[in-house]
Structure formats: structure tokens, C-alpha cells
PABA-339463 format. One record per residue (C-alpha): z, y, x; residue in three letters; residue number from 0. Coordinates in pm, 1 decimal. Layout:
N
<pz Z; py Y; px X; aa ALA; i NUM>
...
//
This chain:
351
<pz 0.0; py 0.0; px 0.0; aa UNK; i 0>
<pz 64.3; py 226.7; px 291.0; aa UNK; i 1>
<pz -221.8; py 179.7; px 396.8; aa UNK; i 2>
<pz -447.9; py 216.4; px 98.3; aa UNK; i 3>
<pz -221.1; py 591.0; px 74.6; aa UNK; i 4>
<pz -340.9; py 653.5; px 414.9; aa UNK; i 5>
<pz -706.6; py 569.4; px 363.1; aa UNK; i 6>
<pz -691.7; py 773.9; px 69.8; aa UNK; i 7>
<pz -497.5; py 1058.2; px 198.3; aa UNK; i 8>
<pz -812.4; py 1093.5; px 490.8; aa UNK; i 9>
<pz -1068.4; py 1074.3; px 240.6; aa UNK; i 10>
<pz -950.1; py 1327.7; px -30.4; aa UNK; i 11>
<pz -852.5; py 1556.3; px 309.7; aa UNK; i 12>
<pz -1208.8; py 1520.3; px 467.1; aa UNK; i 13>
<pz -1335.1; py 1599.5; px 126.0; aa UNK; i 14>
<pz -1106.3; py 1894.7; px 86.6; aa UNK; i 15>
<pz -1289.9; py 2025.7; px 458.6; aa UNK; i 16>
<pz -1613.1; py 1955.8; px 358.5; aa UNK; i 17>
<pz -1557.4; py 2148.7; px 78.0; aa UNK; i 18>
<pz -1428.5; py 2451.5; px 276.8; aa UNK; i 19>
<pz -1672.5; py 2444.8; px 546.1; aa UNK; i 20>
<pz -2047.5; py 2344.9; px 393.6; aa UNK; i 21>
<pz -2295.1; py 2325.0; px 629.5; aa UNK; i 22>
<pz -2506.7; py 2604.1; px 629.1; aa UNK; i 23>
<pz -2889.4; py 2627.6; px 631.1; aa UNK; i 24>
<pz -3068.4; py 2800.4; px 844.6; aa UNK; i 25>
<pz -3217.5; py 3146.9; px 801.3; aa UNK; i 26>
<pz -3573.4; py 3082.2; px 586.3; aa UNK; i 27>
<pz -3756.9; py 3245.8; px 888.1; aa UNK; i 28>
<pz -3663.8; py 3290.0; px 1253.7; aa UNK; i 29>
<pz -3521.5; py 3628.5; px 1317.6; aa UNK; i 30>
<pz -3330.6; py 3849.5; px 1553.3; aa UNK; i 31>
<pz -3193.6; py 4181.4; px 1620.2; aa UNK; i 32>
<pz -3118.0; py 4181.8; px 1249.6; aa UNK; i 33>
<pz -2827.2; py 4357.7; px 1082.3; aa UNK; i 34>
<pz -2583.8; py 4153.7; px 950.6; aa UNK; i 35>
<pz -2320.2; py 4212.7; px 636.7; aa UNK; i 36>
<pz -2038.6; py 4030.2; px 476.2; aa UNK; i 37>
<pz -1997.1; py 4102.5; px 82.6; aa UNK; i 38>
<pz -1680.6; py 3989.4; px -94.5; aa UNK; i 39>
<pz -1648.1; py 4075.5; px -503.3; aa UNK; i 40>
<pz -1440.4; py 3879.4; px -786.6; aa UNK; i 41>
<pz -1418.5; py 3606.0; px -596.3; aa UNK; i 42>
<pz -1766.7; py 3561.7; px -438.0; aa UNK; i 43>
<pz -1839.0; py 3526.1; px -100.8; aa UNK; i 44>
<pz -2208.8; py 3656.6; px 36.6; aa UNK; i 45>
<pz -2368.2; py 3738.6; px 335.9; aa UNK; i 46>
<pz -2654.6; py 3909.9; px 414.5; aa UNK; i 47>
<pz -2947.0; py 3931.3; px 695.5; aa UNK; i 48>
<pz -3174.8; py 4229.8; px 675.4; aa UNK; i 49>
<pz -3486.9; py 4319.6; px 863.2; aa UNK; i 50>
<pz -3509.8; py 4215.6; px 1270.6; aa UNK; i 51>
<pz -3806.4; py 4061.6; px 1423.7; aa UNK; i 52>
<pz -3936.1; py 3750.2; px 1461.1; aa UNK; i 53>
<pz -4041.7; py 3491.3; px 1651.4; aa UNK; i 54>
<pz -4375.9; py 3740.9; px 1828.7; aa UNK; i 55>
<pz -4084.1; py 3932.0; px 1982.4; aa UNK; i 56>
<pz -4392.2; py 4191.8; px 1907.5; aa UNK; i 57>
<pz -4385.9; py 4527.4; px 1682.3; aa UNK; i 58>
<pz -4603.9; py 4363.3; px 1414.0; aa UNK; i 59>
<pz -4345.4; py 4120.5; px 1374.4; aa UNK; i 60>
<pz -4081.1; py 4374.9; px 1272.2; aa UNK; i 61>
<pz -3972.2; py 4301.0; px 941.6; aa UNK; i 62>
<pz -3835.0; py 4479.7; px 629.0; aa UNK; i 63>
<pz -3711.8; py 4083.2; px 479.4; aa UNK; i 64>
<pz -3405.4; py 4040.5; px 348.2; aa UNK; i 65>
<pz -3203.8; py 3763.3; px 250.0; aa UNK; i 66>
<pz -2804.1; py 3665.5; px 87.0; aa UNK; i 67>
<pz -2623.0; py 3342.8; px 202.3; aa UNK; i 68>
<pz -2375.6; py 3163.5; px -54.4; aa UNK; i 69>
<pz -2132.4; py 3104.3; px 182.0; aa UNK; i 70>
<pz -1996.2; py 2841.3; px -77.5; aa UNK; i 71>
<pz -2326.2; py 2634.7; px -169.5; aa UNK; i 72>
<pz -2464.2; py 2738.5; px 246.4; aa UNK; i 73>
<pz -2827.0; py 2821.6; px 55.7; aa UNK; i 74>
<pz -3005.2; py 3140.2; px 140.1; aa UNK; i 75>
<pz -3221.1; py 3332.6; px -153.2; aa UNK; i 76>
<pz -3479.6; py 3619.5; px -17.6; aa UNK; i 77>
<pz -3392.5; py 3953.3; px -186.2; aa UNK; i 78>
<pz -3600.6; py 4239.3; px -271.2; aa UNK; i 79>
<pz -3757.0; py 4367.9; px 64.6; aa UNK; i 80>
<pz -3557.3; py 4692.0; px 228.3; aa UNK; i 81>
<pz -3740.9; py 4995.0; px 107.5; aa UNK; i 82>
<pz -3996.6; py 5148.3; px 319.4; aa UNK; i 83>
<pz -4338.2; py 5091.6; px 480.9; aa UNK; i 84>
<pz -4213.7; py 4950.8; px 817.1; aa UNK; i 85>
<pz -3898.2; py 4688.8; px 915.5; aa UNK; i 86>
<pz -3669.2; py 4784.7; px 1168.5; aa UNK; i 87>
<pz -3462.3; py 4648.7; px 1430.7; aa UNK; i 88>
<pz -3066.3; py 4789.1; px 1588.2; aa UNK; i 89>
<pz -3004.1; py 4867.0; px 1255.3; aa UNK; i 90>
<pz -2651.7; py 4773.7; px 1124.9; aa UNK; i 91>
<pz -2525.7; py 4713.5; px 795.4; aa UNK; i 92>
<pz -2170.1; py 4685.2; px 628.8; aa UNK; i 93>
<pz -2018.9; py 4520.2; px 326.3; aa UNK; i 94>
<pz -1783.1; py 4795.5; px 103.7; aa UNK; i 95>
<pz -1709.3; py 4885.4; px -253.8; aa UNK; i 96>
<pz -1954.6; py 4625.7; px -388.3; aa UNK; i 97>
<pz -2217.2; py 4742.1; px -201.3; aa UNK; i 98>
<pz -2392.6; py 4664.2; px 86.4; aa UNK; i 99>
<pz -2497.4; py 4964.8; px 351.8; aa UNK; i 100>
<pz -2775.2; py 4982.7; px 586.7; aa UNK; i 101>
<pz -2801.6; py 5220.9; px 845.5; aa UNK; i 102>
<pz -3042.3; py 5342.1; px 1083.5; aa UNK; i 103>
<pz -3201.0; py 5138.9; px 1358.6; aa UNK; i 104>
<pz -3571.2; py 5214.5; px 1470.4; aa UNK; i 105>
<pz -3953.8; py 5157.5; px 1415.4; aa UNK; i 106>
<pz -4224.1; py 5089.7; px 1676.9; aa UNK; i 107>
<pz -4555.1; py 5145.0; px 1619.6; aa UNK; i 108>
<pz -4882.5; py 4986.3; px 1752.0; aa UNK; i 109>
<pz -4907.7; py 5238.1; px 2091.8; aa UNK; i 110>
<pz -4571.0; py 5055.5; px 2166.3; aa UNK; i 111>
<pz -4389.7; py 5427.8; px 2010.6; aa UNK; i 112>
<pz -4064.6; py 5395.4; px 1917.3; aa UNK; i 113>
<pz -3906.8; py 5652.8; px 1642.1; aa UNK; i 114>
<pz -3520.6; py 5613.1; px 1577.1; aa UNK; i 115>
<pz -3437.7; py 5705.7; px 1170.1; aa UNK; i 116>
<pz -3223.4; py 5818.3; px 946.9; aa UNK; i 117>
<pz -3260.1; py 5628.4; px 673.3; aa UNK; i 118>
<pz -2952.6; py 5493.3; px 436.5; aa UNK; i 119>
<pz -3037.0; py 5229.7; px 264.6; aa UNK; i 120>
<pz -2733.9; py 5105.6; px -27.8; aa UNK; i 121>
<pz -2829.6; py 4764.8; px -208.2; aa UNK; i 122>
<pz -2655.3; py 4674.0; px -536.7; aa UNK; i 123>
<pz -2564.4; py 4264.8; px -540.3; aa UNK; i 124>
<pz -2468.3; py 4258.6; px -932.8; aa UNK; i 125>
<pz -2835.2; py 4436.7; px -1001.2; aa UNK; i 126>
<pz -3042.1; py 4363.4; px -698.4; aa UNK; i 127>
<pz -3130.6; py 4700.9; px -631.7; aa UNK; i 128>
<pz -3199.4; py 4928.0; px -315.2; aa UNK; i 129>
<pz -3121.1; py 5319.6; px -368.0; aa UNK; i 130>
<pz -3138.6; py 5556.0; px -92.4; aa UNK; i 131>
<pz -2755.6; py 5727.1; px 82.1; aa UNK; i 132>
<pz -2714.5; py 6060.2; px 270.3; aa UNK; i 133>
<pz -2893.7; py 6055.2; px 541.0; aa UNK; i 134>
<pz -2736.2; py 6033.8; px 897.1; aa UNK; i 135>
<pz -2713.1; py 6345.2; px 1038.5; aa UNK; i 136>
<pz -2767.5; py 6218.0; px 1419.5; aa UNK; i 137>
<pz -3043.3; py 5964.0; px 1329.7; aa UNK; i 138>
<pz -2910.9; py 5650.6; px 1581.2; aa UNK; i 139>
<pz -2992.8; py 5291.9; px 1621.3; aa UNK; i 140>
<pz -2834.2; py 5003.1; px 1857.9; aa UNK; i 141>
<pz -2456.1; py 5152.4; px 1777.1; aa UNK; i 142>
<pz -2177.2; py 4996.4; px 1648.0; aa UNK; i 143>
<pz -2073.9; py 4992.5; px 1312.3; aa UNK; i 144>
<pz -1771.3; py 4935.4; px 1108.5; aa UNK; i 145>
<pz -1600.7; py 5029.2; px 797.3; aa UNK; i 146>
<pz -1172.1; py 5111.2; px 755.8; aa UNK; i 147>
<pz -1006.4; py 5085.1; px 406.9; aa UNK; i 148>
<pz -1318.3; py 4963.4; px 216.6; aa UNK; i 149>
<pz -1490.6; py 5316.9; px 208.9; aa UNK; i 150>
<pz -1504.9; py 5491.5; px 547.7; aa UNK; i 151>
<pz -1788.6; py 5349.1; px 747.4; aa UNK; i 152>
<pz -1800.8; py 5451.7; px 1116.2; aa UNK; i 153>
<pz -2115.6; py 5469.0; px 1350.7; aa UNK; i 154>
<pz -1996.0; py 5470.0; px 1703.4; aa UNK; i 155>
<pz -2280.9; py 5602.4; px 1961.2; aa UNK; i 156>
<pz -2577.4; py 5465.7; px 2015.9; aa UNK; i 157>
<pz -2939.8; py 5548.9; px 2076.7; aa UNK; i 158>
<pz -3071.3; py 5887.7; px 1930.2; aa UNK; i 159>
<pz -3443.3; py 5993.7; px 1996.2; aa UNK; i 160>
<pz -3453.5; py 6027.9; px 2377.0; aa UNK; i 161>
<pz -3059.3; py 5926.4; px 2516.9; aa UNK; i 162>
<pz -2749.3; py 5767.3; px 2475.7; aa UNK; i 163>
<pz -2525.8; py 6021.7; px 2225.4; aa UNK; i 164>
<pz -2125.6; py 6005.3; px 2202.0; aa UNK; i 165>
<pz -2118.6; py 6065.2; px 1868.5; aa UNK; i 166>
<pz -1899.0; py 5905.8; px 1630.8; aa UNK; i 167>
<pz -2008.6; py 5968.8; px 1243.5; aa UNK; i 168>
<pz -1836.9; py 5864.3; px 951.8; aa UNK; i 169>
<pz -1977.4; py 5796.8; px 599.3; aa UNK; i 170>
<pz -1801.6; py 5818.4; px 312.2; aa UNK; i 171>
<pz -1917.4; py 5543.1; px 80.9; aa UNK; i 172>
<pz -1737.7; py 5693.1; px -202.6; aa UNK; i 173>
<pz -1855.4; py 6057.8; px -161.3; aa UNK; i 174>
<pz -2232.9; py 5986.0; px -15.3; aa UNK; i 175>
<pz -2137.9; py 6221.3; px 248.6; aa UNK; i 176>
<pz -2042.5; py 6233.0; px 601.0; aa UNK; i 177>
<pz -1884.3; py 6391.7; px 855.5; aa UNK; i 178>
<pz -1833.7; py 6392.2; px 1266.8; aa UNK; i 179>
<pz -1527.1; py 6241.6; px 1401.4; aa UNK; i 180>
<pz -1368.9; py 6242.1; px 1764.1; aa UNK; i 181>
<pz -1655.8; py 6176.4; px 1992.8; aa UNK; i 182>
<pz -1670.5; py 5865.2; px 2235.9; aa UNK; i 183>
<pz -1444.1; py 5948.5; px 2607.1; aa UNK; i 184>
<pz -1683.4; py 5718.5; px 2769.0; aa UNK; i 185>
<pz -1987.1; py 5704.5; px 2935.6; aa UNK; i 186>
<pz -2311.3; py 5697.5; px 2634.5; aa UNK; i 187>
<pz -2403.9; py 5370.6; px 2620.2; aa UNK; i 188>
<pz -2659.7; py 5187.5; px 2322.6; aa UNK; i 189>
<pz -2661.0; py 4797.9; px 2257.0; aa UNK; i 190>
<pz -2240.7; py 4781.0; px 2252.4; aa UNK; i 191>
<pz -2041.3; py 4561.9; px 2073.1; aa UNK; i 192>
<pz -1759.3; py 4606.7; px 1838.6; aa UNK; i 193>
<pz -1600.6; py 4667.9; px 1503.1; aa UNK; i 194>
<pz -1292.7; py 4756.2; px 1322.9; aa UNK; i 195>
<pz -1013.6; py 4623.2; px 1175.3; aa UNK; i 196>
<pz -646.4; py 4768.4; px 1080.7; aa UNK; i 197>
<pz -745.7; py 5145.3; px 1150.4; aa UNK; i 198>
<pz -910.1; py 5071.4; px 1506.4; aa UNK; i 199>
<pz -1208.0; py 5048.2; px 1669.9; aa UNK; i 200>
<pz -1267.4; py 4858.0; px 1943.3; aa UNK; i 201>
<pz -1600.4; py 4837.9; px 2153.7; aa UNK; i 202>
<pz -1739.3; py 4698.7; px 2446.0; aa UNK; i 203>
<pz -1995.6; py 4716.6; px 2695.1; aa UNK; i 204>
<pz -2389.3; py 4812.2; px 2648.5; aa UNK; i 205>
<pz -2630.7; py 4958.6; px 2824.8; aa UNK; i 206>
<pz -2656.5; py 5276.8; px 3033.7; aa UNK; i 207>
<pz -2863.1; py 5514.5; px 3230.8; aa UNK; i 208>
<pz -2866.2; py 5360.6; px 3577.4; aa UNK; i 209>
<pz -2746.4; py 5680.2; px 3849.9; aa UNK; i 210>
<pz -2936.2; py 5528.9; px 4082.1; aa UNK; i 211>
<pz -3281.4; py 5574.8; px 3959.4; aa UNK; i 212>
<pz -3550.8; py 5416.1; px 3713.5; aa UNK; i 213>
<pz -3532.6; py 5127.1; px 3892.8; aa UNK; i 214>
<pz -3397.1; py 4971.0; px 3634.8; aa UNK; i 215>
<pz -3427.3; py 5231.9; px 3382.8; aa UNK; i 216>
<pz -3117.7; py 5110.1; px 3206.3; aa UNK; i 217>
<pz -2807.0; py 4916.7; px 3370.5; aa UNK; i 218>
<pz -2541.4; py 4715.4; px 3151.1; aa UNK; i 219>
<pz -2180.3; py 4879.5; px 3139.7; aa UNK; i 220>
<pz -1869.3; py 4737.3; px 3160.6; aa UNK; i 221>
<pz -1673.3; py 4974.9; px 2940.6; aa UNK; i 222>
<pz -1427.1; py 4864.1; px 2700.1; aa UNK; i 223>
<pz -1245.6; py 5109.2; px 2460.7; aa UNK; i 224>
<pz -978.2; py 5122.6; px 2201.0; aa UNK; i 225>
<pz -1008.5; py 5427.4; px 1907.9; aa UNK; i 226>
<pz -683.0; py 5432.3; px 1657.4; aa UNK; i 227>
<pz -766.8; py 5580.7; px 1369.9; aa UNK; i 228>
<pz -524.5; py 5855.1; px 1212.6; aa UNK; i 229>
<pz -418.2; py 5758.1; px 883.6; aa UNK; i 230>
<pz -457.3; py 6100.8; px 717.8; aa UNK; i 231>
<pz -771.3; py 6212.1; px 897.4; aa UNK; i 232>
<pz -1058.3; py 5927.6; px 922.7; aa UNK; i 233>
<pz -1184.0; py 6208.4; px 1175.3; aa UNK; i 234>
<pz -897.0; py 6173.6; px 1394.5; aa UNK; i 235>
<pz -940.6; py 5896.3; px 1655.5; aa UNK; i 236>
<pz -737.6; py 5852.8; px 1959.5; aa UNK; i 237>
<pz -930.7; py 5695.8; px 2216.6; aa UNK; i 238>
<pz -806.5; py 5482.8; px 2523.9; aa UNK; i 239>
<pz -1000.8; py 5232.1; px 2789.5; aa UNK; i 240>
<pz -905.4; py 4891.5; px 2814.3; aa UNK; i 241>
<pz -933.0; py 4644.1; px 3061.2; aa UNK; i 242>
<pz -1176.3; py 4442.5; px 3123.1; aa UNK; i 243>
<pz -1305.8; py 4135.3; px 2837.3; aa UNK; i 244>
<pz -1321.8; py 3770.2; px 2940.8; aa UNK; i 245>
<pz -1697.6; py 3646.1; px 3060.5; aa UNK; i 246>
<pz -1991.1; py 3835.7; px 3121.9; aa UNK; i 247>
<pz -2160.1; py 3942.5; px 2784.4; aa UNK; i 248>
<pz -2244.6; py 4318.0; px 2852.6; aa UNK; i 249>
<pz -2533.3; py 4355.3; px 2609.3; aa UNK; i 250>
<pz -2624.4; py 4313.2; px 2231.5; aa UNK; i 251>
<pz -2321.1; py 4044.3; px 2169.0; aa UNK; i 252>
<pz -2247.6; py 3937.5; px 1809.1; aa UNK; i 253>
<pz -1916.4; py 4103.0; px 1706.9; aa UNK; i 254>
<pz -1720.6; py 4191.9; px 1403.6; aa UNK; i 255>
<pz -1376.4; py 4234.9; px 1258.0; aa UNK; i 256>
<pz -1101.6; py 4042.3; px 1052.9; aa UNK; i 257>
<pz -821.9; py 4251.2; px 906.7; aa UNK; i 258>
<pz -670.9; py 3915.3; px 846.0; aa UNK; i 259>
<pz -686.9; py 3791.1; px 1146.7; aa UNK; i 260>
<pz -594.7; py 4115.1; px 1352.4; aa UNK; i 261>
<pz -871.8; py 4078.3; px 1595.5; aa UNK; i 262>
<pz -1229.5; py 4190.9; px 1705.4; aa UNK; i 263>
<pz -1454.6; py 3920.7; px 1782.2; aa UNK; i 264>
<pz -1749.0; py 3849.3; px 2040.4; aa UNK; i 265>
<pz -1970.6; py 3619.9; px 2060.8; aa UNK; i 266>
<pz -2297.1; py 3582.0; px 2326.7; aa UNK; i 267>
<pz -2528.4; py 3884.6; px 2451.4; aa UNK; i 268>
<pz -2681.8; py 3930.4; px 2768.2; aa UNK; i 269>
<pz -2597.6; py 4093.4; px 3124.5; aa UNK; i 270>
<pz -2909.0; py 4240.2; px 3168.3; aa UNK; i 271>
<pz -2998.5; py 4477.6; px 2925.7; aa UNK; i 272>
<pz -3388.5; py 4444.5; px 2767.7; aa UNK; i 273>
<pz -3571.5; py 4608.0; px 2457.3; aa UNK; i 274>
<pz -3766.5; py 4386.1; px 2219.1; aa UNK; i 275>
<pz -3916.1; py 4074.7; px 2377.5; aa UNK; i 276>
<pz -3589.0; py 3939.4; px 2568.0; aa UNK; i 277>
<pz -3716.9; py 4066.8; px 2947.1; aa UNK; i 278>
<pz -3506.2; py 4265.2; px 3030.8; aa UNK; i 279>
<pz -3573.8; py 4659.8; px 3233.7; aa UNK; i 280>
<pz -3577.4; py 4477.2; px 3560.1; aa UNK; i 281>
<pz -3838.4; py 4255.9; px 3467.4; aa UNK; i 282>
<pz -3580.9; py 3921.0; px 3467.5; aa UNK; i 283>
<pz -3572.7; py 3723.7; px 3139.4; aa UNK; i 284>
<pz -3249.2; py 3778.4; px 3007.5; aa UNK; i 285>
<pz -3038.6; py 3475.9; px 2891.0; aa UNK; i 286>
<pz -2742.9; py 3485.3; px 2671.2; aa UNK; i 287>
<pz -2382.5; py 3417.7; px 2752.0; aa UNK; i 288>
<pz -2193.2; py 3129.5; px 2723.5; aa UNK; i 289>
<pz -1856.4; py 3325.7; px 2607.4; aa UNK; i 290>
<pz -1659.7; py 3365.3; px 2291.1; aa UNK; i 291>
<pz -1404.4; py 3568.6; px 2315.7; aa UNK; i 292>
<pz -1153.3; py 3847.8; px 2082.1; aa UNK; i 293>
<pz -947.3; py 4105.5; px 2115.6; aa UNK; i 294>
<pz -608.7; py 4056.8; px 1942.0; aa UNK; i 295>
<pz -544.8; py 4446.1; px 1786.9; aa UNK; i 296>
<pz -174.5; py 4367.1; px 1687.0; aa UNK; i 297>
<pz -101.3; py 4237.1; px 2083.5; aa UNK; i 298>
<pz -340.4; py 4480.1; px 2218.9; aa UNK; i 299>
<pz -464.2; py 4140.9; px 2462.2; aa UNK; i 300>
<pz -812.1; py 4005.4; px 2500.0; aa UNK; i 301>
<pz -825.4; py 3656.8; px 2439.2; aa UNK; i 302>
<pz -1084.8; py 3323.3; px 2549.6; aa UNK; i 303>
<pz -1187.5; py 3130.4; px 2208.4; aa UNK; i 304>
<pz -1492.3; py 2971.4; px 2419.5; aa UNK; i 305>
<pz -1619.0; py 2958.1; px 2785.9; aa UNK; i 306>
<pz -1886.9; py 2719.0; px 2728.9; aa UNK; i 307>
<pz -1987.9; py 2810.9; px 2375.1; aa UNK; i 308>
<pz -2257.1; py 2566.0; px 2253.7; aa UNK; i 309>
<pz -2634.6; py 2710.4; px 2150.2; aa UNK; i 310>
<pz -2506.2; py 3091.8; px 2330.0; aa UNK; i 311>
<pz -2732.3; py 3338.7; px 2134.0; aa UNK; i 312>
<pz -2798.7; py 3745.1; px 2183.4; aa UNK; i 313>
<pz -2990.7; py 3995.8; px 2031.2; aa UNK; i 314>
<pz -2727.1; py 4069.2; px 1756.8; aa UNK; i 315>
<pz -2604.6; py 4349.4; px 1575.3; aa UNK; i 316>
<pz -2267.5; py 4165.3; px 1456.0; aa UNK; i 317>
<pz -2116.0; py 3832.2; px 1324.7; aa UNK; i 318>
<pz -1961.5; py 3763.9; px 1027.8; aa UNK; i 319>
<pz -1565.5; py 3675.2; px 994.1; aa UNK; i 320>
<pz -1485.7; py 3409.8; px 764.4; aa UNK; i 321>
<pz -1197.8; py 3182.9; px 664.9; aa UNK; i 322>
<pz -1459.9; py 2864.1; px 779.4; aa UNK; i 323>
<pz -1515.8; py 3031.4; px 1097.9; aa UNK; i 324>
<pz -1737.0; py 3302.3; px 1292.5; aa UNK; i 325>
<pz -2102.2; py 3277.0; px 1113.7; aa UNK; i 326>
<pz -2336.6; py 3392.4; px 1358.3; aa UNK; i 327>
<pz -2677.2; py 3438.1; px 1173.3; aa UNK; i 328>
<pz -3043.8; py 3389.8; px 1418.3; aa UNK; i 329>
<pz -3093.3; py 3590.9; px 1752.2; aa UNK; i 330>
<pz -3249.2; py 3496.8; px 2080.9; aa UNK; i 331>
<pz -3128.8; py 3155.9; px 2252.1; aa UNK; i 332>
<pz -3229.7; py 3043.1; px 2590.2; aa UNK; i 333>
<pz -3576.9; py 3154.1; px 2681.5; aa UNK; i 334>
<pz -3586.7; py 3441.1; px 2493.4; aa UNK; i 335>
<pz -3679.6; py 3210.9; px 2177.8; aa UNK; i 336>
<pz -3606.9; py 3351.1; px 1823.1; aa UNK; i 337>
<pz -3398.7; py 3128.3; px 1592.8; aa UNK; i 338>
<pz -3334.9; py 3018.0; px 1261.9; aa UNK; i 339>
<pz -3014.2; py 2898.6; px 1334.0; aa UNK; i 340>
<pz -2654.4; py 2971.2; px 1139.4; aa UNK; i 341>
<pz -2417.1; py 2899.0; px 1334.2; aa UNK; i 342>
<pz -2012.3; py 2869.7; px 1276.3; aa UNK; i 343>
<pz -1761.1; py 2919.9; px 1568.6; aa UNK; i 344>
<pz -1402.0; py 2792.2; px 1556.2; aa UNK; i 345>
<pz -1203.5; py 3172.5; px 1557.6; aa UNK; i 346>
<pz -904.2; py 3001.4; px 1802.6; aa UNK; i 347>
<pz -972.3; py 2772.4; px 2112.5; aa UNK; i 348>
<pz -928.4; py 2430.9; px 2091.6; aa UNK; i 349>
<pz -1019.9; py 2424.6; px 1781.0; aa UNK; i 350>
//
């Protein structure tokens, strides 16, 4: 009989996982550098992949496609297209007050021209429809995004028109309006890594002008910083460096934010910064990094999930936190190839 209880006891547990974690499919087409957003309403857990390019690594191969996952049934549905007459890449994208928010990023044209925008794009889960936000003030792509208290959504630096900028601009999804909060301490940098969670912001690395010359044009950085957000002023942010993370990511890692959890989390990216195709401004290929890694906000320590993640990826803008896991949606694997992939990462080591 104890037995038999045993048996039973594994099977209605494995169920119970297999319930909690479904495998996920992978993304209907290949994509990377795509914005990424987590949407949570009455009970409903979706996320969402919006434009990137695919598997050309080419500007015709920019797309405006846009898809929701079920995190529940692991299925992906394509939504209505984001509006416009070109897709975009560095964009990001956030999940807040039943909406999901897409901002910025940039367009290339044939001649190889790129033009950084503007645009806000809002999309409307319970209706399915796109309507156009504020526009940005400091049009910016490749910067990090996050949003504190489910309505102030932050975009930290980035790449505007011909340089790095240090701006830090706030939207208020409640308002459609923004304003210009404490800029970055640090050296400009575009293709960082961060997020927010518990009023602060922490971000990482990217790419900057190399002192030395054009030769690269663009070196990574090794810049980590904290920003605490005042709790009367979403304006207000006091910034401080940190030391250095774990591993070597640098450049375009997967990273986003858990309130729950208390930490910031990293996934991938590169060490030598690249533009579209994956070769980066030296003329190396670029390959991703093996580390997973977080920073714990409550302990103010970094902390090692993964040093030999399995199927590394980069060419993100962001990951999504979830109770299963980290989902990390397509991106560029090893040799520059474009995936399909969904991929969930164990949030503690060992695990």
C-alpha cells in the first residue's frame, strides 16, 4: 500500500509540474532583436513578441509581425501587424494597465540608412487594437526599458539619431504624457541591459564610442549602475555604479525584472558589440555568452544562476519573468543564426 501511495503521490506531482510548466512552442517564424512584453489581467497570463528581423539578418527582413504566447496552453496566435509601413528592430515594449507599450527602435532602408523614431505604439489585448501614444520626445532605440508601479514606464539612454544620449524619459501610461528624469552618471552607451523592479533600475553594460579611434567604431562597456527611484517624484533617481556582473555578456543580453522575486535578470549577449547581421564593428562574428546571471535588489549582490547556460542566445531586447521560469523568446545563437526557439531558464542555480 505504501507503495501504491508513493507511485501515486509521483504521478499526480509530475502531473501537477507539467501542468505549471507546459512546454512552449516556438516562435511561428525565426526572429531576433524583437521587443519583448509580459501582460498579466484577471488572471491571464500573455506574452508578446513584436517586430525584429529575421533569419536574412538583412533590412528587407525587418518586420512589423506580431504575435501573443498563452503562457498556460504554450501556443502562439499572430496579432494584427504593428502599425506602420516599415518593422523595426531595438525597439522595446512593456506590459502595464492592460495594455501593452511599444516604443521606439529604428528603420533601415535599402541604401543601408538607418532613421531612429518616435513612434508609440499602445495595443489593446481585450479588443486587439493598436492606437498611437505621445510621442517620445528624444526619439531613441537600443535603450532599456522598464515600467515602476504599473504606470510609469522609463527609457534609460540609448541610441538617438547620430550618438549615445544620457537621457532618462519617463511615460506616463495613465496621462499619455512624459517627462525627463535624472539623466544617466555614466558614460552613453546603446545595446545595455536592464530593467526595474521595487523602485530601481538597474543596467548593465552596452556599447560605446571607442576613445581610441574608428577602429572599432564602437567598443563594449563594462558599466554597471544602480538608479533608486524617489517615491514622490518618478523624476527623482539617485544613481550609483556597481561592481562588476558575473561572466562576460557586455552587449544586447536578455534582461528583465521580477518585483516578486527582488531581482534583475540576465541572460546571454555578446562581448563584441555588432549592428544587424551578428558581425560585429571589428569585423569578428560575435557569439553569445554562456552566462545567466541576476542582481538581487533587496541584497544589493549580483548573483550566478548559470555559467554554462545551454543554447546561449543574444540579440535581445529583454526576457520575460515568470513563476515557470525566465522565457527567453528567439535571438541569435551560435553563428549568428536567427531562432525560433522559446526557451525557459531555471531563475536560481541548481535548479
Amino acid at each position: 500500500m505504501k507503495i501504491h501511495l508513493a507511485i501515486l503521490f509521483l504521478l499526480v506531482t509530475t502531473a501537477a509540474l507539467f501542468a505549471a510548466d507546459p512546454k512552449l512552442q516556438p516562435l511561428p517564424a525565426s526572429v531576433s532583436n524583437n521587443a519583448v512584453a509580459l501582460f498579466k489581467t484577471k488572471g491571464q497570463l500573455l506574452g508578446f513578441s513584436l517586430m525584429g528581423v529575421g533569419a536574412k539578418k538583412t533590412w528587407d527582413d525587418i518586420t512589423n509581425s506580431a504575435y501573443t504566447l498563452d503562457l498556460e496552453s504554450g501556443k502562439w496566435v499572430e496579432i494584427r501587424p504593428v502599425p506602420g509601413t516599415a518593422g523595426r528592430i531595438a525597439a522595446g515594449a512593456v506590459g502595464a494597465r492592460d495594455h501593452v507599450f511599444l516604443f521606439g527602435g529604428y528603420v533601415v532602408d535599402a541604401q543601408g540608412s538607418e532613421t531612429t523614431v518616435s513612434d508609440v505604439n499602445v495595443y489593446e489585448p481585450l479588443t486587439e487594437h493598436w492606437f498611437r501614444g505621445a510621442d517620445i520626445p528624444v526619439p531613441v532605440d537600443d535603450f532599456v526599458i522598464g515600467v515602476n508601479k504599473d504606470r510609469f514606464i522609463y527609457l534609460v539612454g540609448g541610441w538617438s539619431k547620430n550618438d549615445a544620449v544620457r537621457s532618462v524619459q519617463v511615460y506616463d501610461a495613465q496621462k499619455n504624457t512624459w517627462s525627463q528624469a535624472t539623466p544617466l552618471p555614466g558614460t552613453p552607451v546603446f545595446g545595455h541591459a536592464g530593467a526595474i523592479a521595487n523602485d530601481t533600475i538597474i543596467y548593465v553594460d552596452g556599447a560605446r564610442r571607442n576613445p581610441a579611434g574608428d577602429k572599432p567604431r564602437f567598443i563594449a562597456s563594462d558599466e554597471c549602475w544602480m538608479g533608486k527611484i524617489d517615491h514622490h517624484d518618478p523624476a527623482k533617481i539617485e544613481w550609483s555604479k556597481l561592481s562588476s556582473h558575473p561572466g562576460n555578456g557586455r552587449y544586447r543580453i536578455a534582461a528583465g525584472g521580477s518585483e516578486k522575486d527582488d531581482r534583475i535578470f540576465f541572460s546571454g549577449g555578446t562581448d563584441n558589440p555588432y549592428n544587424l547581421n551578428g558581425i560585429g564593428y571589428d569585423g569578428r562574428p560575435s557569439e553569445p555568452s554562456l552566462t545567466t546571471f541576476a542582481f538581487n535588489v533587496k541584497t544589493g549582490k549580483w548573483e550566478t544562476i548559470n555559467e554554462h547556460t545551454p543554447n546561449p542566445t543574444m540579440d535581445h531586447r529583454g526576457l520575460l519573468v515568470t513563476s515557470q521560469g525566465l522565457v527567453i523568446i528567439g535571438g541569435m545563437e551560435a553563428g549568428q543564426h536567427v531562432s525560433s526557439r522559446v526557451s525557459v531558464l531555471p531563475k536560481q542555480a541548481g535548479k
